[in-house]
Residue frames relative to the residue before (quaternion, step in Angstrom):
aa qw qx qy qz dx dy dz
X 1.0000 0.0000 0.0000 0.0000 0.00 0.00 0.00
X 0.6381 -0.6219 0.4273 0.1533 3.32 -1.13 0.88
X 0.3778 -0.7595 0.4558 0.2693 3.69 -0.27 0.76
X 0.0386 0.7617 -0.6462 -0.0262 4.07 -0.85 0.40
X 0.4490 -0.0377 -0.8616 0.2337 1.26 -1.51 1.26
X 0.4846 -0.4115 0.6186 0.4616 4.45 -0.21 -0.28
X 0.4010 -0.6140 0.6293 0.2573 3.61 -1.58 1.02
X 0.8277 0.2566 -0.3621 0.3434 3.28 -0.05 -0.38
X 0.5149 0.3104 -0.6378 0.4814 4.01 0.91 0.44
X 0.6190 0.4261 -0.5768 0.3202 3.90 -0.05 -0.47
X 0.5964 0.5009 -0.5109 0.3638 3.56 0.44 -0.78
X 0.5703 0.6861 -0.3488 0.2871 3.36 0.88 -0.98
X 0.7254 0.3662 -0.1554 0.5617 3.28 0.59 -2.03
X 0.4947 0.5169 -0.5587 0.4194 3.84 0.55 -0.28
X 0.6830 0.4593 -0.3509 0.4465 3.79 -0.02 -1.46
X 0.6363 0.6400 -0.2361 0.3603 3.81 0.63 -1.40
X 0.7586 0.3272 -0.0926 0.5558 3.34 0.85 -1.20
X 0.4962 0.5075 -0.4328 0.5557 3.73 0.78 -0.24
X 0.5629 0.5626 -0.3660 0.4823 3.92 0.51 -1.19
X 0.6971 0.4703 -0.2433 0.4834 3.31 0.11 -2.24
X 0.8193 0.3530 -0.3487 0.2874 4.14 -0.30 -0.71
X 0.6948 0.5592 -0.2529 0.3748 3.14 1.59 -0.98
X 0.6583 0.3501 -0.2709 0.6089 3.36 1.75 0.16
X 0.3496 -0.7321 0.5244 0.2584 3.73 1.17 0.31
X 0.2283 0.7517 -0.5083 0.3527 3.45 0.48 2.03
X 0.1290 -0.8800 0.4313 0.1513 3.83 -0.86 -0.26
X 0.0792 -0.9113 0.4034 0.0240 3.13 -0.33 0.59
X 0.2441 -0.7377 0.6141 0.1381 3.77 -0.99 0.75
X 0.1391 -0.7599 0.5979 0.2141 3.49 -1.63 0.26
X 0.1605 -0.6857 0.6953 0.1432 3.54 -1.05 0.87
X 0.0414 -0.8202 0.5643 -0.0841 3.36 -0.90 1.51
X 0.3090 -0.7018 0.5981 0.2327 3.92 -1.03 1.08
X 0.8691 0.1842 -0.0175 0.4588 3.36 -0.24 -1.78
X 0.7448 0.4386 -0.3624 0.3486 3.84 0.44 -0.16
X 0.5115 -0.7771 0.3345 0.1506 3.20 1.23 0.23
X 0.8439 -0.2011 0.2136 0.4492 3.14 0.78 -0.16
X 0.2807 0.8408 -0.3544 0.2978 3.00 1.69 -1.12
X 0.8239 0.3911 -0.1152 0.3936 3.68 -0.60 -1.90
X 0.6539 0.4203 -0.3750 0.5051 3.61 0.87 -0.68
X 0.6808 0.4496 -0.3862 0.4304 3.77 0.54 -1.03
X 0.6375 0.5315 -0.4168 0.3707 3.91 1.15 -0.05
X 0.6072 0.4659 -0.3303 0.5524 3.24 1.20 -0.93
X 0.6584 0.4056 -0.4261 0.4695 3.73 0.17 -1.09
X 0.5783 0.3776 -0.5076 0.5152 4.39 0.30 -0.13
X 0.6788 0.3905 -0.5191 0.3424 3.72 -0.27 0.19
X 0.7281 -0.4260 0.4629 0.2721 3.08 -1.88 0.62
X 0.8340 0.0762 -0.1557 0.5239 3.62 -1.15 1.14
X 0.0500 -0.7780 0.6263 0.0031 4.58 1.02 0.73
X 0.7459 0.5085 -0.1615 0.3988 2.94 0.28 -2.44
X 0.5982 0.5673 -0.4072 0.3930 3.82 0.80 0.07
X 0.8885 0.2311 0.1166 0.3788 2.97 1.21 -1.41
X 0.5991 0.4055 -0.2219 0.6538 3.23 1.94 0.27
X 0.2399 -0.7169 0.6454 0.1093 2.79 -1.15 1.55
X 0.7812 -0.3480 0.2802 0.4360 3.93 0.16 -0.43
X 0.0134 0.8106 -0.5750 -0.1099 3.49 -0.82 0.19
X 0.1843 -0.6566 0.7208 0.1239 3.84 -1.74 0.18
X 0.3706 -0.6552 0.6350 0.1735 2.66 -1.52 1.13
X 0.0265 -0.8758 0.4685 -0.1132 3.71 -0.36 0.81
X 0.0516 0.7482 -0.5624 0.3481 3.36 1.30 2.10
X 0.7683 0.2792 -0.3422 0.4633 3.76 0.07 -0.13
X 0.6093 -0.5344 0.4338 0.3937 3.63 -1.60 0.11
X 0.6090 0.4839 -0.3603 0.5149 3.21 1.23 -0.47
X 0.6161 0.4644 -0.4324 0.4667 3.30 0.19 -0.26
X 0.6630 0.5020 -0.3268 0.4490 3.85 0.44 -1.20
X 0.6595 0.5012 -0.3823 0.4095 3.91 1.00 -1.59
X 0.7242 0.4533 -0.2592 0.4503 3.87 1.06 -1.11
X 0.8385 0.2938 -0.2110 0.4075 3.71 0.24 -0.63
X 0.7630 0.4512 -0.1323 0.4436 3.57 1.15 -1.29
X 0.1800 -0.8886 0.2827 0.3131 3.81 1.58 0.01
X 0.0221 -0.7844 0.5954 -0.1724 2.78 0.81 1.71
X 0.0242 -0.7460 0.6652 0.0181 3.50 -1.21 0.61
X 0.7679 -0.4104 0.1218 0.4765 3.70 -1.42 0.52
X 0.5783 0.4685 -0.4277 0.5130 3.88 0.43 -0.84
X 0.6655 0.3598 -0.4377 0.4859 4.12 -0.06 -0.40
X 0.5337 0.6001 -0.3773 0.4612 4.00 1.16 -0.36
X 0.7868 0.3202 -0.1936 0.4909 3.40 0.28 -2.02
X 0.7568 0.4844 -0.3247 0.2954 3.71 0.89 -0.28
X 0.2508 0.8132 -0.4941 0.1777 3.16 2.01 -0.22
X 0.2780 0.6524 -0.7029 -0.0546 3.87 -1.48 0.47
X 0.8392 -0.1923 0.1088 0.4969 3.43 0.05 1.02
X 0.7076 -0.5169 0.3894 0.2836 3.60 -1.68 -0.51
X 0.2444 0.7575 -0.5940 0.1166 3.33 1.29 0.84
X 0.7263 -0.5518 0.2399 0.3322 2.88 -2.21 0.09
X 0.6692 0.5752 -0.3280 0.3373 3.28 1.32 0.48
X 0.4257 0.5326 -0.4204 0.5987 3.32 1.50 0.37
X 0.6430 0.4801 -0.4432 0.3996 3.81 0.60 -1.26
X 0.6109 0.6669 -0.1979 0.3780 3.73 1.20 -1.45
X 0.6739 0.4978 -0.1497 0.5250 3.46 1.40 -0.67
X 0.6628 0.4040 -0.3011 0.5540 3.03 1.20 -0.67
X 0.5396 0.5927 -0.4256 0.4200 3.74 0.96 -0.90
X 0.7153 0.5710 -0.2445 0.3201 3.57 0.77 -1.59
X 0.5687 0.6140 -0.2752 0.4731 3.79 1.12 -1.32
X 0.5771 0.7497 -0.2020 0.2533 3.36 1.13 -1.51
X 0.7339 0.4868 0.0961 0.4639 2.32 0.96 -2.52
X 0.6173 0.6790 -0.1697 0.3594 3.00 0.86 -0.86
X 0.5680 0.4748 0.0280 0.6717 3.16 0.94 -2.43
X 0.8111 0.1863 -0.3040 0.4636 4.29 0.21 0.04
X 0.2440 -0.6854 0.6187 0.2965 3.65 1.22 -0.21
X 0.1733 0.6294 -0.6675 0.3581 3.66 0.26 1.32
X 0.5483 -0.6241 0.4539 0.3224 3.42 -1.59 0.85
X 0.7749 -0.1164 -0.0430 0.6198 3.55 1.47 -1.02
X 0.4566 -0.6921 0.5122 0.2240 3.73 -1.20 0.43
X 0.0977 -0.6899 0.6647 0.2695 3.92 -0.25 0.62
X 0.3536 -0.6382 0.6833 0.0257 3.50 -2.04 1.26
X 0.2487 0.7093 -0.6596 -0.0016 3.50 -0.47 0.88
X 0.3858 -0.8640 0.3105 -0.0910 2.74 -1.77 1.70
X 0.4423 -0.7863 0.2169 0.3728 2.84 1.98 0.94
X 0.8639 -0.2942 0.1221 0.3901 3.32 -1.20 -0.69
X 0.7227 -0.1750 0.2939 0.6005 3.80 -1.71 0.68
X 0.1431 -0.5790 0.8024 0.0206 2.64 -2.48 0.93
X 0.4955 -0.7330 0.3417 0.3170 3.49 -0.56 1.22
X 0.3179 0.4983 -0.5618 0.5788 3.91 1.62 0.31
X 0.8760 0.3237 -0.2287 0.2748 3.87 -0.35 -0.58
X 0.4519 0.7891 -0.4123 0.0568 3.86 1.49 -0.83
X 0.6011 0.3577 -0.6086 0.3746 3.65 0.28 1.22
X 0.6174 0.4364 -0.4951 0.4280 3.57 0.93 0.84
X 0.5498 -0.4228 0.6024 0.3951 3.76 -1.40 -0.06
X 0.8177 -0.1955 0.1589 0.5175 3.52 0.06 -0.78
X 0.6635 -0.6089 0.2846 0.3286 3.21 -1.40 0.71
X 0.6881 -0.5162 0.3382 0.3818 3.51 -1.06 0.95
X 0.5128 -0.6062 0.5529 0.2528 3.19 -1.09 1.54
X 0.3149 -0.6436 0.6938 -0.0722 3.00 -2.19 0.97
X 0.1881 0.7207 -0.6672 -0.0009 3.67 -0.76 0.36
X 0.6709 -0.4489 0.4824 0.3403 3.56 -1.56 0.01
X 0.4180 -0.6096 0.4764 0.4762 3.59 -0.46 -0.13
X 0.3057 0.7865 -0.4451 0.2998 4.15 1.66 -0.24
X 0.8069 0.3662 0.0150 0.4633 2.42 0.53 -2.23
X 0.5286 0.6290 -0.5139 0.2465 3.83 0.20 -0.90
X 0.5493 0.4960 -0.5331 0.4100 3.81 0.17 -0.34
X 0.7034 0.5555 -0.1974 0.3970 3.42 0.24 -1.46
X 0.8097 0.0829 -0.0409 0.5795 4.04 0.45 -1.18
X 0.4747 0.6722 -0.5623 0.0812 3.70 0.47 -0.25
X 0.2899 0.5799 -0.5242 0.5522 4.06 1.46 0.14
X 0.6782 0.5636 -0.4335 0.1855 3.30 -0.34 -1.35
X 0.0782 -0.7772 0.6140 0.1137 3.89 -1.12 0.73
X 0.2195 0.6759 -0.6133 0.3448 3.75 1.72 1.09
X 0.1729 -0.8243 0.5131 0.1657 3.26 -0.97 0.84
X 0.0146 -0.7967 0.5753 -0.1845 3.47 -0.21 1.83
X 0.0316 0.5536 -0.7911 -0.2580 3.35 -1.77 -0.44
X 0.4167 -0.5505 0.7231 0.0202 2.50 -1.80 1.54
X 0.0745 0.7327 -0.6764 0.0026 4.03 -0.61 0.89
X 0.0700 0.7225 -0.6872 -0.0305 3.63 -1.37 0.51
């Protein structure tokens, strides 16, 4: 049987959340394709309720029109999962939880990128000591 959380996001959210308590920060996750994934990593570490404010998973338009205040112009402009839609969603997140930062994950290839899986990880310069190994493929937006 497969481990779950994945070792290398838990390793992640482990390093992440050690950061996040040792500076009495918070953090939310707006998620597309993983569903849920990133929150169940952070919520498995020691001391969550310290450091999680909430996440949504926010893969459908309905979901985005109800939680992420998308509105028609984010519709008629839709071009895929770039880093500025993921960034928009991260922000609404972040925002809507008064969290210090929101992690954005941006699901699958954009046809600007199709020799990656997903679009080239991002961290803060906060956090980079802590995950900059890391090949979880997030944006971190504050």
């Amino acid at each position: 049987m497969a481990a779950f959380p994945p070792p290398k996001l838990q390793e992640a959210a482990e390093q992440v959340a050690s950061l996040l308590r040792e500076r009495q920060e918070t953090i939310s996750v707006a998620e597309t394709a993983a569903g849920g994934l990133v929150s169940a990593a952070l919520l498995a570490t020691p001391g969550a309720s310290r450091i999680y404010k909430g996440g949504v998973t926010l893969y459908t338009l309905e979901s985005r029109l109800a939680f992420a205040g998308w509105t028609q112009s984010n519709i008629d402009n839709y071009d895929g999962p770039t880093p500025q839609l993921v960034a928009g969603l991260a922000t609404h997140v972040r925002d809507a939880l008064k969290s210090t930062y929101c992690v954005g994950e941006p699901g699958w290839r954009h046809r600007r990128f199709p020799t990656i899986k997903y679009l080239i990880p991002f961290w803060p310069a906060q956090l980079r000591p802590l995950v900059s190994h890391s090949t979880v493929p997030f944006l971190v937006y504050f």
